[in-house]
C-alpha positions as CSV (number, residue, x, y, z in Angstrom):
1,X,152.2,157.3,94.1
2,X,149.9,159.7,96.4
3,X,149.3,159.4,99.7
4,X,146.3,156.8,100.0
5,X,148.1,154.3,97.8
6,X,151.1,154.6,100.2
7,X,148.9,153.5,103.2
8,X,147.3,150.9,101.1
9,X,151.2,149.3,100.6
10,X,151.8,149.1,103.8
11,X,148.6,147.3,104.9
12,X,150.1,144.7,101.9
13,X,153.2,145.0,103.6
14,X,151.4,144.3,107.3
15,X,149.3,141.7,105.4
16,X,152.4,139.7,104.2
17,X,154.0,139.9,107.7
18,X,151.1,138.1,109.1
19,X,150.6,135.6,107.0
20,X,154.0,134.7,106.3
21,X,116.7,140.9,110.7
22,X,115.1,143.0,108.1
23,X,116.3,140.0,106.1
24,X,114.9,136.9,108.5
25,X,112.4,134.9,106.9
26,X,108.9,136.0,107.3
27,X,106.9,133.1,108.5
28,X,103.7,134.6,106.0
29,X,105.9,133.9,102.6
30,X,105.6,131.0,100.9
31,X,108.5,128.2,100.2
32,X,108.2,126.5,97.3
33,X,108.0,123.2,97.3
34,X,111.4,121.7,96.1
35,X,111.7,118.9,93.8
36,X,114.2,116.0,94.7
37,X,116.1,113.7,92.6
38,X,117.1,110.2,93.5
39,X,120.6,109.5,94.6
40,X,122.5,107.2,92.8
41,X,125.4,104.9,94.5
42,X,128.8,106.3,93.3
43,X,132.0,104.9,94.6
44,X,134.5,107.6,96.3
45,X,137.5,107.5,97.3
46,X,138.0,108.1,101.3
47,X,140.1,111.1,102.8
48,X,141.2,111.2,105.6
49,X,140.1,114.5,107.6
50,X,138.6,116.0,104.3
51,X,136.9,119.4,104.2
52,X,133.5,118.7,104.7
53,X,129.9,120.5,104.9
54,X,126.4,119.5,106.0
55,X,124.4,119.0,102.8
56,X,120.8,119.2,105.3
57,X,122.3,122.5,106.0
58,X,123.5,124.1,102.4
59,X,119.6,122.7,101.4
60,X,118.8,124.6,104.2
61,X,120.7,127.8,102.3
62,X,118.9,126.8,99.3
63,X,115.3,127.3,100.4
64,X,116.6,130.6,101.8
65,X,117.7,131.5,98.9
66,X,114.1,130.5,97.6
67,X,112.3,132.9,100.2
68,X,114.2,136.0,99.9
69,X,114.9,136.1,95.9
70,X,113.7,139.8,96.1
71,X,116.7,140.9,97.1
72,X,118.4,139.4,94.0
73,X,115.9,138.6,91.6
74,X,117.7,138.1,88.6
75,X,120.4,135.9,89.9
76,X,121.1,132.1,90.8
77,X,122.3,130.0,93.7
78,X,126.0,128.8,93.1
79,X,128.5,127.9,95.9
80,X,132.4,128.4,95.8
81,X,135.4,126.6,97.1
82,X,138.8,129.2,97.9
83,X,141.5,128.2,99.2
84,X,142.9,128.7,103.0
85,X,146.5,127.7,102.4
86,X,149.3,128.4,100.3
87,X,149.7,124.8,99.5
88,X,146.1,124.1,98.5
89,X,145.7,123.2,94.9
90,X,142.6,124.4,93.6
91,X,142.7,122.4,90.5
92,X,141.1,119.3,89.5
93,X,139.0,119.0,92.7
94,X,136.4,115.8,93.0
95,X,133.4,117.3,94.7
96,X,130.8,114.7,95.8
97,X,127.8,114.8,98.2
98,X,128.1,111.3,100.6
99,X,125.7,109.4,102.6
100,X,125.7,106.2,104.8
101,X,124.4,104.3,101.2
102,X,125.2,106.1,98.5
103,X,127.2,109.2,97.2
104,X,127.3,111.3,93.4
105,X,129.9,113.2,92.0
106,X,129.2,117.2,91.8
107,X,130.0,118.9,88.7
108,X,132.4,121.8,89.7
109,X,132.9,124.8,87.2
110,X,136.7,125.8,86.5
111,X,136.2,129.2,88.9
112,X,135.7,126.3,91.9
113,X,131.5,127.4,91.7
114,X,129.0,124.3,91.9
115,X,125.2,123.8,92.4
116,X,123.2,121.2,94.1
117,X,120.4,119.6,93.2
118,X,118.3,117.6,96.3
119,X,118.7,114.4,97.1
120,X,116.1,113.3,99.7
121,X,118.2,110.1,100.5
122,X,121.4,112.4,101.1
123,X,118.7,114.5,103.3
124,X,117.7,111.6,105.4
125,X,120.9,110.1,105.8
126,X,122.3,113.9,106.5
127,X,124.8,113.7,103.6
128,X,127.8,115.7,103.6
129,X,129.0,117.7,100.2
130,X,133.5,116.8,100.9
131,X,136.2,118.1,98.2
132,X,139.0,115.7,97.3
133,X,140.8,118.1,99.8
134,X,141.9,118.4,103.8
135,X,140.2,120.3,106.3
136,X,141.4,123.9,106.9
137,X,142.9,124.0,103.5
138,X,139.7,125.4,101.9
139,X,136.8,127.1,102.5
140,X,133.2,128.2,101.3
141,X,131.0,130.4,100.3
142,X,127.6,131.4,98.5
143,X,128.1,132.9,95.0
144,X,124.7,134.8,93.9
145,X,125.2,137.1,91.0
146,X,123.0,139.1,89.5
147,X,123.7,139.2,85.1
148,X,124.8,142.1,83.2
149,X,126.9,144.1,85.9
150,X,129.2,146.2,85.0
151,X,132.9,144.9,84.8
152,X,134.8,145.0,88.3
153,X,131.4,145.5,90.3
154,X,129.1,143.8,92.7
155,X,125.3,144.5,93.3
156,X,124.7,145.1,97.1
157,X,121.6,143.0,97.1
158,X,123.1,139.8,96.1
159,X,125.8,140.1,99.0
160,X,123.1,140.8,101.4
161,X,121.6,137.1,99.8
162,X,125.0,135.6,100.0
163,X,125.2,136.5,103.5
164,X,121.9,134.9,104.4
165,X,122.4,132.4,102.8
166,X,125.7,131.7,104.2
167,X,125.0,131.8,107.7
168,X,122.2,129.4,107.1
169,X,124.1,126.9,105.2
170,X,126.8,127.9,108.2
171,X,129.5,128.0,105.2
172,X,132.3,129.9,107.1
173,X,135.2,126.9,108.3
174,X,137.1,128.4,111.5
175,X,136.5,131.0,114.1
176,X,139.0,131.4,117.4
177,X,138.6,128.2,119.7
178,X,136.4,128.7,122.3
179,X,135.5,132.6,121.3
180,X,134.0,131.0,117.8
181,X,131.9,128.8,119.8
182,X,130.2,131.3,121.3
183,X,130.0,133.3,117.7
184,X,128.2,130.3,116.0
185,X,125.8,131.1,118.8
186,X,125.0,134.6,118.6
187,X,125.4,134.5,114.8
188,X,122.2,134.2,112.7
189,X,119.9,135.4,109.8
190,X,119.9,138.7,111.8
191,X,122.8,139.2,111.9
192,X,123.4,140.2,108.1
193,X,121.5,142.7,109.3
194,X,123.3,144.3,112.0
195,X,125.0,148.1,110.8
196,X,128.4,146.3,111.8
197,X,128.3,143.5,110.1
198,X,131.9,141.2,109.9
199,X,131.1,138.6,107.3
200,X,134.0,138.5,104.9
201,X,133.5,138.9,101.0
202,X,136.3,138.1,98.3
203,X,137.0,140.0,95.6
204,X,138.8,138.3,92.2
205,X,142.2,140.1,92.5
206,X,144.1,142.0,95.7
207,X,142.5,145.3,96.5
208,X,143.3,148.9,96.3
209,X,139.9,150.4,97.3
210,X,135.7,150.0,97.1
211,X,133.3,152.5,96.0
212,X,129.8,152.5,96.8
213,X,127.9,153.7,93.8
214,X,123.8,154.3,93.8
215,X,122.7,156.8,91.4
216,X,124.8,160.2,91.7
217,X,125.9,159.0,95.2
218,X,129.5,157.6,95.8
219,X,131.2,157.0,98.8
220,X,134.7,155.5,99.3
221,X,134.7,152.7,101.5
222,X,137.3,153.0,104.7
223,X,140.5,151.2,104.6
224,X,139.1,149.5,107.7
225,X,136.6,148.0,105.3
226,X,139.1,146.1,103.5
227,X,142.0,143.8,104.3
228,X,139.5,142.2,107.2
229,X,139.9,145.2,109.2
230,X,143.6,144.6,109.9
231,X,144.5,148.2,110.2
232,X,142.0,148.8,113.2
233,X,142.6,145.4,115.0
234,X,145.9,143.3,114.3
235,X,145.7,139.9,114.0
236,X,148.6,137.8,115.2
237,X,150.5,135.2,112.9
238,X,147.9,132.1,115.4
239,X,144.6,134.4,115.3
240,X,144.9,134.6,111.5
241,X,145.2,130.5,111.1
242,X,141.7,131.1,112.3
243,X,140.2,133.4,109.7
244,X,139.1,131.5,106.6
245,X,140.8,134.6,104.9
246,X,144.3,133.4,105.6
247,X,146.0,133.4,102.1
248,X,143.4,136.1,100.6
249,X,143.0,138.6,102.9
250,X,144.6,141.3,100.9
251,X,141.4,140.5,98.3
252,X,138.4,140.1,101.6
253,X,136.3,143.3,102.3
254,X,133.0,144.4,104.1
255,X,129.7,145.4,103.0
256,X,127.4,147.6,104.2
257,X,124.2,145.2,104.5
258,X,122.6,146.3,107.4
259,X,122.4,150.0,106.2
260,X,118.9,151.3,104.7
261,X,120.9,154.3,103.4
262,X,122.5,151.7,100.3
263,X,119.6,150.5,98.5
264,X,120.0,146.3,97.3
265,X,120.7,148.0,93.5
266,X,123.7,150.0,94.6
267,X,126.9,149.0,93.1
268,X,130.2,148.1,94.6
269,X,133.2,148.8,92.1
270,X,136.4,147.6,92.7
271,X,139.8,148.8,92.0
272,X,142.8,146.3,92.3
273,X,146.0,146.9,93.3
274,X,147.7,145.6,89.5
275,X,145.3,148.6,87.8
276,X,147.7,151.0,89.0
277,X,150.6,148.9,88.1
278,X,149.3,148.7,84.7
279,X,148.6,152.3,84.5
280,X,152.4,152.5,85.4
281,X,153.9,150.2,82.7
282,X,151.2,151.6,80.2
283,X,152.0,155.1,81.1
284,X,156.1,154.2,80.9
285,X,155.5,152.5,77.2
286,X,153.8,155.5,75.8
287,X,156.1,157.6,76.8
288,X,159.2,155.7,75.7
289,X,157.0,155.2,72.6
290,X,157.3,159.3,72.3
291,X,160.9,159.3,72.7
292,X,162.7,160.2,69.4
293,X,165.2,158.0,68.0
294,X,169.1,158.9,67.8
């Protein structure tokens, strides 16, 4: 195991412990005009203290998305539910957008993604979209993925999208009391474009490192990058209860969206941390395969 895995252990190690605008809308383009469907009354079950967003504001996300499809103009809008506790069960999850009058069942895909159509009653009765789940046990985000990408990669241009589109939709469920008020402040569409720019991504499975790829350029991305940036700032066992990354952190990293030098088209590719244990095992069974027998 060589040196940079080593360090990459221990961060898992740390990260067990714990746990125990460029891209602003230009007033000149064009939105188009949305179509909206009527809402239907739905019975739903109440919860108390569910998870709960503003469906004015995800909409809000939507026609975003609408305005700056350059920067992914291949992909679509979905939205995805992860989970913030150990105990969360991410199956068979009710999603519904609900009203004052009325409310409608969302279809959700079996990777927790969903889309929304509009609703204008939802709209003018400033719905909310609520999981059959608590709040703090989940959070959000925007899922924009452009087709025909290489396995294990991510296209730089649709995170810069998802970012946008996040903020707008304000999709991110906790900051640190009092501090995070003052975030939700300073935080906007400009600030996915900022050089330093803390909005956590997820990958699919734990991660061992990110490469930027664009053309014959690559670039490993700094530890600091990964694992929410643990190794250059600490979080305590209470400040992490405040970071929707709480039970994935070992799979969150950074992007570089607010950096000219990485065009939308360059690549992110991911290795995970059980690619090198496979490598092991595979490595180990060819070899014992080569053994000969007594």
């Amino acid at each position: 195991m060589n040196t940079s895995r080593l360090f990459s252990a221990a961060i898992q190690l740390a990260i067990v412990v714990i746990s125990g605008n460029a891209y602003a809308a230009d007033p000149q383009e064009k939105t188009r005009a949305p179509a909206t469907t009527a809402l239907p009354p739905v019975e739903v079950s109440a919860l108390r203290d569910p998870v709960e967003k503003s469906y004015r504001k995800i909409v809000r996300g939507m026609d975003l998305f609408e305005q700056k499809r350059s920067l992914a103009p291949n992909a679509s809008l979905r939205f995805k539910l992860l989970p913030r506790s150990r105990t969360t069960n991410m199956e068979a999850i009710a999603l519904s957008i609900v009203s004052d009058s009325a409310a409608i069942p969302v279809s959700l895909a079996a990777d927790n993604t969903f889309a929304l159509e509009r609703y204008q009653r939802a709209l003018d009765e400033n719905a909310v979209v609520t999981p059959s789940r608590k709040a703090r046990s989940m959070t959000w985000r925007a899922d924009i993925r452009t087709p025909g990408l290489p396995p294990n990669t991510r296209r730089l241009g649709d995170l810069r999208l998802e970012c946008l589109v996040g903020e707008e939709a304000e999709l991110i469920s906790d900051f640190l009391p009092f501090f995070g008020d003052i975030a939700k402040l300073l935080r906007g569409r400009d600030y996915c474009n900022q050089r330093q720019v803390q909005y956590l991504f997820f990958a699919e499975r734990p991660l061992f490192s990110v490469t930027l790829v664009f053309g014959s350029r690559r670039e490993v991305m700094s530890v600091d990058q990964l694992y929410a940036g643990i190794s250059r700032n600490p979080m305590t066992r209470s400040e992490l209860q405040h970071c929707d990354c709480e039970v994935l952190i070992d799979r969150t990293y950074y992007a570089p969206l607010g950096d000219p030098g990485w065009p939308d088209d360059t690549l992110l590719e991911f290795e995970y941390m059980d690619d090198g244990v496979a490598a092991v095992a595979n490595d180990s069974r060819a070899a014992a395969s080569r053994k000969p027998s007594r």
